[in-house]
Biopython code that builds the backbone (N, CA, C, O; Angstrom):
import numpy as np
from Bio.PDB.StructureBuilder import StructureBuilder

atoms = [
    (1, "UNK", "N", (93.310, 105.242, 67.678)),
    (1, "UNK", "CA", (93.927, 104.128, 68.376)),
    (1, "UNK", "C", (95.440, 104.318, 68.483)),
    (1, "UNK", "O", (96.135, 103.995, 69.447)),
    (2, "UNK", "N", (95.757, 104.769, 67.592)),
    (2, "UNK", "CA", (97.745, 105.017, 67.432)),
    (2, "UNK", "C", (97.822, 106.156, 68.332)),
    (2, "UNK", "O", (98.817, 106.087, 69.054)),
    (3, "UNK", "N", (96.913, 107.440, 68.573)),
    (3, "UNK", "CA", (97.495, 108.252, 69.438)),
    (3, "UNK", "C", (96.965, 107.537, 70.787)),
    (3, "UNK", "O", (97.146, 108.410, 71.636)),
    (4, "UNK", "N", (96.572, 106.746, 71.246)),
    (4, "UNK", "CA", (96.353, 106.123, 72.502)),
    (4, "UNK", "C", (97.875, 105.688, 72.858)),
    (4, "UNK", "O", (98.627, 106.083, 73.749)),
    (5, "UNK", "N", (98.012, 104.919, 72.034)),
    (5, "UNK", "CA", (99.389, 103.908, 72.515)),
    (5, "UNK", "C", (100.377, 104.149, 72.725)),
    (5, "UNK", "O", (101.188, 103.585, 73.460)),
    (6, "UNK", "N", (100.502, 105.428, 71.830)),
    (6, "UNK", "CA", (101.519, 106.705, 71.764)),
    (6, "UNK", "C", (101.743, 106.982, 73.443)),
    (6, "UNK", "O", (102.823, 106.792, 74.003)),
    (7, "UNK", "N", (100.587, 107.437, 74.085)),
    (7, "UNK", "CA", (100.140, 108.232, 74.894)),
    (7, "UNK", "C", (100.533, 107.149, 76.127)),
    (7, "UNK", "O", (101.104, 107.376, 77.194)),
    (8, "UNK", "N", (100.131, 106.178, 75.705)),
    (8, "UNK", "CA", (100.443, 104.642, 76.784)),
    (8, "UNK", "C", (101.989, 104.461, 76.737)),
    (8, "UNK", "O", (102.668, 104.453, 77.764)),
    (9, "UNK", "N", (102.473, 104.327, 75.571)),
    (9, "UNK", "CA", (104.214, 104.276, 75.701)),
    (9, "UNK", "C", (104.507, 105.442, 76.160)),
    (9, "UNK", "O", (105.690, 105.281, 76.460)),
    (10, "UNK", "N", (104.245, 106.515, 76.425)),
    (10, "UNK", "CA", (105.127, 107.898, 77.099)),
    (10, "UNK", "C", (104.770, 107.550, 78.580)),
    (10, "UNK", "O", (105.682, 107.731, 79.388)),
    (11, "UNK", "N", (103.877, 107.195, 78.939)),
    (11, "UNK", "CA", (103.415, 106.845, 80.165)),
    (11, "UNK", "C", (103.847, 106.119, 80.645)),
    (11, "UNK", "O", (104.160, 106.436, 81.793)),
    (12, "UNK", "N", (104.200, 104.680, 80.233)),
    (12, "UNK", "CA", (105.105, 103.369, 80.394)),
    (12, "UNK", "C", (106.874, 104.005, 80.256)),
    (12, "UNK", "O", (107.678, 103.539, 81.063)),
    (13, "UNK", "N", (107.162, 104.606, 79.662)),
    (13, "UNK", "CA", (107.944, 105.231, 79.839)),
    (13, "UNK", "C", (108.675, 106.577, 80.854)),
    (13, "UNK", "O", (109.868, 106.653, 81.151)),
    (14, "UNK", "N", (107.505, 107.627, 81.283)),
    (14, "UNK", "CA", (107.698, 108.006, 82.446)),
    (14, "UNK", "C", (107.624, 107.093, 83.641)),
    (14, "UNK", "O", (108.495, 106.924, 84.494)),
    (15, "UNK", "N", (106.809, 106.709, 83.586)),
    (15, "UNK", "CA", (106.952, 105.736, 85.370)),
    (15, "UNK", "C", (108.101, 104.762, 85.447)),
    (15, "UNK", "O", (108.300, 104.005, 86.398)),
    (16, "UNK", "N", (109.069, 104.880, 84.022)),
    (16, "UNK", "CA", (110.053, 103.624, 84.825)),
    (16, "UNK", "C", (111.184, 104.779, 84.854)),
    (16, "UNK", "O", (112.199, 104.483, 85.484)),
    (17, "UNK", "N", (111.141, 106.014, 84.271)),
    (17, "UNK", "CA", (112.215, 107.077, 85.064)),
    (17, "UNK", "C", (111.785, 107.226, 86.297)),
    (17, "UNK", "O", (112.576, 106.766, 87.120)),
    (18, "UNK", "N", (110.405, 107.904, 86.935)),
    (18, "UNK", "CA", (110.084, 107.718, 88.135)),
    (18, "UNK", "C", (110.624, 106.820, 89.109)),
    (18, "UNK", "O", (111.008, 107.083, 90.248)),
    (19, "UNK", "N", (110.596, 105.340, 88.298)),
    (19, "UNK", "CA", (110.611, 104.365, 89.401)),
    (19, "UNK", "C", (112.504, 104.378, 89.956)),
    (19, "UNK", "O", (112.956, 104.096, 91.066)),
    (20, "UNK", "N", (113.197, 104.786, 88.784)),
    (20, "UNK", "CA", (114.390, 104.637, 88.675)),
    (20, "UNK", "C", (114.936, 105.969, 89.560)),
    (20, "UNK", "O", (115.695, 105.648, 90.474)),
    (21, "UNK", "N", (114.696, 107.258, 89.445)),
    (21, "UNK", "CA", (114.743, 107.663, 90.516)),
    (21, "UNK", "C", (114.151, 107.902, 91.644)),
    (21, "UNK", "O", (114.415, 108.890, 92.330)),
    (22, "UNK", "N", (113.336, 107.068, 91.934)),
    (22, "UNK", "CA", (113.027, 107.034, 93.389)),
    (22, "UNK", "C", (113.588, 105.927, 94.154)),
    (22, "UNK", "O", (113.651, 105.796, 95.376)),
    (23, "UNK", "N", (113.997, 105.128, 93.194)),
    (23, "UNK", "CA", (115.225, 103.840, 93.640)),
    (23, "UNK", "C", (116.373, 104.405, 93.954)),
    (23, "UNK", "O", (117.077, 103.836, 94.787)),
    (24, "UNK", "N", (116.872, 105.806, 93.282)),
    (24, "UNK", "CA", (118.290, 106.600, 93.752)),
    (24, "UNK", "C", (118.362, 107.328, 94.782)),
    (24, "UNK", "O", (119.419, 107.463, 95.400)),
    (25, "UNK", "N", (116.861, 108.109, 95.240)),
    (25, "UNK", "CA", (116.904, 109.328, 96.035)),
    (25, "UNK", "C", (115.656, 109.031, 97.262)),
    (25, "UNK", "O", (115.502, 109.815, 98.199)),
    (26, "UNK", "N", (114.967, 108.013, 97.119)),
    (26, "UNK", "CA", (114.275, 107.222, 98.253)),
    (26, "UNK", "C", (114.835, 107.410, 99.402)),
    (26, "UNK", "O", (113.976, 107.560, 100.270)),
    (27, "UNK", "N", (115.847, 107.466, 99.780)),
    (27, "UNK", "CA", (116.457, 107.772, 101.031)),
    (27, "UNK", "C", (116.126, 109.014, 101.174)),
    (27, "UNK", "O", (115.764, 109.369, 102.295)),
    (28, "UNK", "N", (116.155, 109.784, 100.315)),
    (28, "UNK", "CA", (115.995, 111.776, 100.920)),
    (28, "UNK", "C", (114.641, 111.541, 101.153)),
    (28, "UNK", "O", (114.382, 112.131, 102.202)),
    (29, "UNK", "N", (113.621, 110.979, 100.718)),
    (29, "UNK", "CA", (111.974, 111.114, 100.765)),
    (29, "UNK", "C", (111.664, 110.069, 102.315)),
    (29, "UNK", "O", (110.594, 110.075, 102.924)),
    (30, "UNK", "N", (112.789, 109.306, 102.666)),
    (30, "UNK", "CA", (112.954, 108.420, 103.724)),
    (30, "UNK", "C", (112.117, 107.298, 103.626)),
    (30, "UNK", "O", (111.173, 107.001, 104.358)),
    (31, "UNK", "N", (112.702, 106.513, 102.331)),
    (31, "UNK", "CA", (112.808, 105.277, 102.040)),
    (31, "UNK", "C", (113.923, 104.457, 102.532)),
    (31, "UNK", "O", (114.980, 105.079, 102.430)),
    (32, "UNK", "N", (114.041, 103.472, 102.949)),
    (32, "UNK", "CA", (115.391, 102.647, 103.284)),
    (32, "UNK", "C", (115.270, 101.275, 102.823)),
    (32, "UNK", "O", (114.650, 100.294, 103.233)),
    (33, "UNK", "N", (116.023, 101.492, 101.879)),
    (33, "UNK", "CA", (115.848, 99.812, 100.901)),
    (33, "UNK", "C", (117.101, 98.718, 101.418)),
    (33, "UNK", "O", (117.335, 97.805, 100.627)),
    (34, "UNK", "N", (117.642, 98.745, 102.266)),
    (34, "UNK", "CA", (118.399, 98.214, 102.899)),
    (34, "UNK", "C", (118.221, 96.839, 103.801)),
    (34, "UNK", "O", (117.656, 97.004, 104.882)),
    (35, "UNK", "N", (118.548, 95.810, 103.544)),
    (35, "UNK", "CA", (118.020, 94.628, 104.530)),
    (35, "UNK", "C", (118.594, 95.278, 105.221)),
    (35, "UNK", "O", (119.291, 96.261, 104.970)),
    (36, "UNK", "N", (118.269, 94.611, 106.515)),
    (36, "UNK", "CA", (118.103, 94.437, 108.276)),
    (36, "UNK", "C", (120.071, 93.550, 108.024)),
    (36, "UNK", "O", (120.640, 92.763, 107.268)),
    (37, "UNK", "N", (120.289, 94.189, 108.943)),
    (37, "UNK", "CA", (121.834, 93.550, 109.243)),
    (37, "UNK", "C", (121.686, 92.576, 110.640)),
    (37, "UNK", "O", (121.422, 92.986, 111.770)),
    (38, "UNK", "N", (121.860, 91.583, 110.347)),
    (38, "UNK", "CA", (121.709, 90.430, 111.292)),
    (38, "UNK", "C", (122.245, 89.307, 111.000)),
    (38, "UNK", "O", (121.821, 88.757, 109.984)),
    (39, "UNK", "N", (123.218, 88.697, 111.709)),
    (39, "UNK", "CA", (123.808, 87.214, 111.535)),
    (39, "UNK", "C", (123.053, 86.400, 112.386)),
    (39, "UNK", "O", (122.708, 86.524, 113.561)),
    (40, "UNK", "N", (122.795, 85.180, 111.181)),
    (40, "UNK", "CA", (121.661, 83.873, 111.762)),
    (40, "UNK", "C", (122.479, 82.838, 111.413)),
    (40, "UNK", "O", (123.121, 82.745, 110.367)),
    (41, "UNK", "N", (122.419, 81.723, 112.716)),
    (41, "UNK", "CA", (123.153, 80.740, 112.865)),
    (41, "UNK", "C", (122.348, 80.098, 112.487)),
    (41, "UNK", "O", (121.363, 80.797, 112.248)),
    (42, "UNK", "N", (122.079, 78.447, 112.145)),
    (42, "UNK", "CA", (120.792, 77.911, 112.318)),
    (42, "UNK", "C", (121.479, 76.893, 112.467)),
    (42, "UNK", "O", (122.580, 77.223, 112.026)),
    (43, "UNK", "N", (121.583, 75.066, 113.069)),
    (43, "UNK", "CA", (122.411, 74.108, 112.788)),
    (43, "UNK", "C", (122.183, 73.455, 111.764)),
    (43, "UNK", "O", (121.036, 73.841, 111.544)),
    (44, "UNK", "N", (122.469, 72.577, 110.770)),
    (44, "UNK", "CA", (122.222, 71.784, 110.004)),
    (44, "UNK", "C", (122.657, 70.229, 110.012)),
    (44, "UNK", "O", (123.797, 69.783, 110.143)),
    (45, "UNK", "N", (121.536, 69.573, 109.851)),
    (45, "UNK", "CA", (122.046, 68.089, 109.779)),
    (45, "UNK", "C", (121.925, 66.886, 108.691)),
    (45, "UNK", "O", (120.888, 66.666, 108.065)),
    (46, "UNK", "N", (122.802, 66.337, 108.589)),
    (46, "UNK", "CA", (123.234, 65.772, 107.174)),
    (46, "UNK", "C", (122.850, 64.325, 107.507)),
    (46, "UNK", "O", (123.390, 63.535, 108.281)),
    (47, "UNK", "N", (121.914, 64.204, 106.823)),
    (47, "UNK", "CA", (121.775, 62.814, 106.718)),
    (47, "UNK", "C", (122.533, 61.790, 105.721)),
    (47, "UNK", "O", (122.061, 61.304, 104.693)),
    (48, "UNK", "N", (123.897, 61.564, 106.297)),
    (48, "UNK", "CA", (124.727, 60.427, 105.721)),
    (48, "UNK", "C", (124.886, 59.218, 105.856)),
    (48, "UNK", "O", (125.320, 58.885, 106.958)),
    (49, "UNK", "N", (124.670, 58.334, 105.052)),
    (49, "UNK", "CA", (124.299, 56.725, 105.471)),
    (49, "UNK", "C", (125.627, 56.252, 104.718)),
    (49, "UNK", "O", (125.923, 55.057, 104.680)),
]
sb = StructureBuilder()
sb.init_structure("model")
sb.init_model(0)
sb.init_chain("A")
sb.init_seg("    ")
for serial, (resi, resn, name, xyz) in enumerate(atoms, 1):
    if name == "N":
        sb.init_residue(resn, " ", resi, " ")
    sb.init_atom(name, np.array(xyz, "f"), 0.0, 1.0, " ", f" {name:<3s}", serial, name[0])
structure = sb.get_structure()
């Protein structure tokens, strides 16, 4: 059971280096984590009594 968990924490542990660089270099593999560039007007109205 202890070498399981072992085996589960190295694992839980590689995939968040993975995840961490593919969050850095996602762009070379042509990822684009970038919102959309767009200005939105919308009106707003205040209900003041």
């Amino acid at each position: 059971m202890g070498r399981l968990l072992k085996w589960l924490f190295y694992l839980v542990i590689l995939a968040a280096i993975a995840l961490v660089a593919y969050a850095y270099l996602g762009e070379f593999f042509g990822a684009d984590f970038s919102p959309p560039q767009a200005e939105i007007r919308q009106p707003v109205d205040l209900d003041v009594d």
